[in-house]
C-alpha positions as CSV (number, residue, x, y, z in Angstrom):
1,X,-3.6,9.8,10.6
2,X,-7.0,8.7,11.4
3,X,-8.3,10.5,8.7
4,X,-6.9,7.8,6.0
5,X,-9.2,5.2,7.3
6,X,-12.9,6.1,9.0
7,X,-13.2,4.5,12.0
8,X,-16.3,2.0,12.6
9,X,-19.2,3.4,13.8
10,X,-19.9,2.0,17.4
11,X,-16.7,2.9,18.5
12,X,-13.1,1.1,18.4
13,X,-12.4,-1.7,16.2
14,X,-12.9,-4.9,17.9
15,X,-9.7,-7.2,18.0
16,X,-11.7,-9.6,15.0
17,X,-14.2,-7.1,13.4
18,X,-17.3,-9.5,12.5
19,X,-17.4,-8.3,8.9
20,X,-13.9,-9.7,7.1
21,X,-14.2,-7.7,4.0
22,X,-14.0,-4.9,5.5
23,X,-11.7,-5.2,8.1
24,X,-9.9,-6.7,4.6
25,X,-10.4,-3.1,2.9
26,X,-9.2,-1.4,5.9
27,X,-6.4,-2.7,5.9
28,X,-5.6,-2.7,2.5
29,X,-6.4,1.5,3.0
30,X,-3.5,1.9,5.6
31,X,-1.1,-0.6,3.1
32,X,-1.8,1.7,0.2
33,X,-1.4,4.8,2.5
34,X,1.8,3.9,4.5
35,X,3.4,2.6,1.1
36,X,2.7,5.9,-0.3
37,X,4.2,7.7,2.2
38,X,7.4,5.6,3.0
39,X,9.4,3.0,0.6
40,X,8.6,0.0,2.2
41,X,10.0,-1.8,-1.3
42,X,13.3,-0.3,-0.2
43,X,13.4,-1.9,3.0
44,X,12.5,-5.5,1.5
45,X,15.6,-5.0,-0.3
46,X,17.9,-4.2,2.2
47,X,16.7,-6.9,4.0
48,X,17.1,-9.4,1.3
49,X,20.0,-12.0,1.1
50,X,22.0,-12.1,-1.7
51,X,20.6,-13.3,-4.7
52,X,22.7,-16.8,-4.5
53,X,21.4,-16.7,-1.4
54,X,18.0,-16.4,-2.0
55,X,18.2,-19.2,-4.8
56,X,19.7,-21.7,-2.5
57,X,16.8,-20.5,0.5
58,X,14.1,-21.3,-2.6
59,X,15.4,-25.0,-3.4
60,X,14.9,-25.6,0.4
61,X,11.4,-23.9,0.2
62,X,10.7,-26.3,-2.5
63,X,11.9,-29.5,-0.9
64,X,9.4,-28.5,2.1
65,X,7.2,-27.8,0.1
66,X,7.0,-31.4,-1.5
67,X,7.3,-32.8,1.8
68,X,4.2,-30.9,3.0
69,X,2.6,-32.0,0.0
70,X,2.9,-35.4,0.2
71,X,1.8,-35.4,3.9
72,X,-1.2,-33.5,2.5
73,X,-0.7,-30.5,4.9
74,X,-0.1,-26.5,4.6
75,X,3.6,-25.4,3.5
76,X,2.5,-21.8,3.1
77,X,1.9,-21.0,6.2
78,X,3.1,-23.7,7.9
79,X,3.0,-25.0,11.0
80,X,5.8,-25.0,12.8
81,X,5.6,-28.5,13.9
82,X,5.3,-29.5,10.2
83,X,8.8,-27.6,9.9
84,X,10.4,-29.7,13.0
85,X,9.1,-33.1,11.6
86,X,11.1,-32.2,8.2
87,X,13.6,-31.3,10.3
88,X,13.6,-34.4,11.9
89,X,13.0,-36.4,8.7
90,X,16.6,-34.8,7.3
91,X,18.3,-35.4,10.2
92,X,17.0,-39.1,10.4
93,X,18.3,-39.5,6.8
94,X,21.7,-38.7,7.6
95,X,21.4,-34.2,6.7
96,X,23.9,-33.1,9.3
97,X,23.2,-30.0,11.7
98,X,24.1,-27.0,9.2
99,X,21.9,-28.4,6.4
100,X,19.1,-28.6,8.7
101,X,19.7,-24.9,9.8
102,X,19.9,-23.9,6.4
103,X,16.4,-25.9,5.7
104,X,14.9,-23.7,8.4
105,X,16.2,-20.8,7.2
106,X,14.6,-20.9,3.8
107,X,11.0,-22.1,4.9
108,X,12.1,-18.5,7.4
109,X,13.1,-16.8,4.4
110,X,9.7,-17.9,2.4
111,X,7.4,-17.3,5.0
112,X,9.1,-13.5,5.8
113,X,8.8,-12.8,2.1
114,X,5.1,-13.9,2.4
115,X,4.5,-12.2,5.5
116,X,3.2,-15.1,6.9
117,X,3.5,-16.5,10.8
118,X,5.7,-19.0,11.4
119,X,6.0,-20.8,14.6
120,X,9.3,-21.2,16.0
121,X,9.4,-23.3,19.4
122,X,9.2,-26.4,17.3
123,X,11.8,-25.4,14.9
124,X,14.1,-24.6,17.7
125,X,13.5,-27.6,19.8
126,X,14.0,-30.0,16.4
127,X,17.4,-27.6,16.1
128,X,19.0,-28.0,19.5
129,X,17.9,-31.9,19.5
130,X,20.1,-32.1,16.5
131,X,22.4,-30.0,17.7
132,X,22.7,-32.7,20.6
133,X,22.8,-35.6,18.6
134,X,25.9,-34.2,16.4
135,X,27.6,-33.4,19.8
136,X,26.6,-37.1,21.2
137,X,27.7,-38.6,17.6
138,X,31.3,-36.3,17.7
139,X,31.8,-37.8,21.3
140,X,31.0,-41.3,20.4
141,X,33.4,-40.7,17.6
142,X,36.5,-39.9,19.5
143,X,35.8,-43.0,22.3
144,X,35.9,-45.3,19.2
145,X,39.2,-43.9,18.4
């Protein structure tokens, strides 16, 4: 396999190769190779929601988006903290739990299709704290009753 791509002189790659554009063209090689060989297209597919589904994950995308705007920070990647503060921002404007899931799991579903990092430990954390409000709310609820 090897063959494909030339390895740099001097020995193994290091983990951040100095010289970007090529470590860019490298990598773009192996893509053009592996893609080639296999159909990674195929795959996407199967992965894919349905397409309802993916039209309701791309209005969420959006409404990030326009919130990450208007804070004037990154929405594609994002940071995950940026995701837990919209999070938050929806729950504090009344978005129970399962829109809030379904919020994250179209800024997911963007960043996937981008092949982009997306940091989760925030997301989670902004999850189970509404998680625990709507059980706190539910209990406060049935006392009231």
């Amino acid at each position: 396999m090897l063959e494909i791509i030339t390895p740099p002189t001097g020995g193994p790659a290091n983990y951040l190769p100095l010289d970007r554009a090529a470590r860019l063209a490298r990598e773009n090689a192996i893509l053009r190779h592996v893609e080639r060989v296999i159909d990674v297209g195929l795959e996407r597919s199967l992965v894919l929601p349905d397409p309802r589904r993916c039209a309701e994950y791309e209005e969420e995308f959006l409404r990030f988006a326009d919130f990450a705007k208007a804070l004037d920070v990154g929405f594609l990647p994002a940071s995950g903290h940026t995701v837990a503060l919209y999070l938050l921002d929806l729950l504090d404007n009344g978005a129970p739990p399962d829109e809030l899931a379904t919020a994250a799991a179209g800024i997911a579903h963007a960043h996937t299709m981008a092949a982009r990092y997306l940091e989760w430990a925030p997301i989670h954390a902004a999850l189970n704290f509404a998680m625990g409000n709507a059980d706190n709310a539910d209990r406060d609820n049935a006392r009231a009753r």
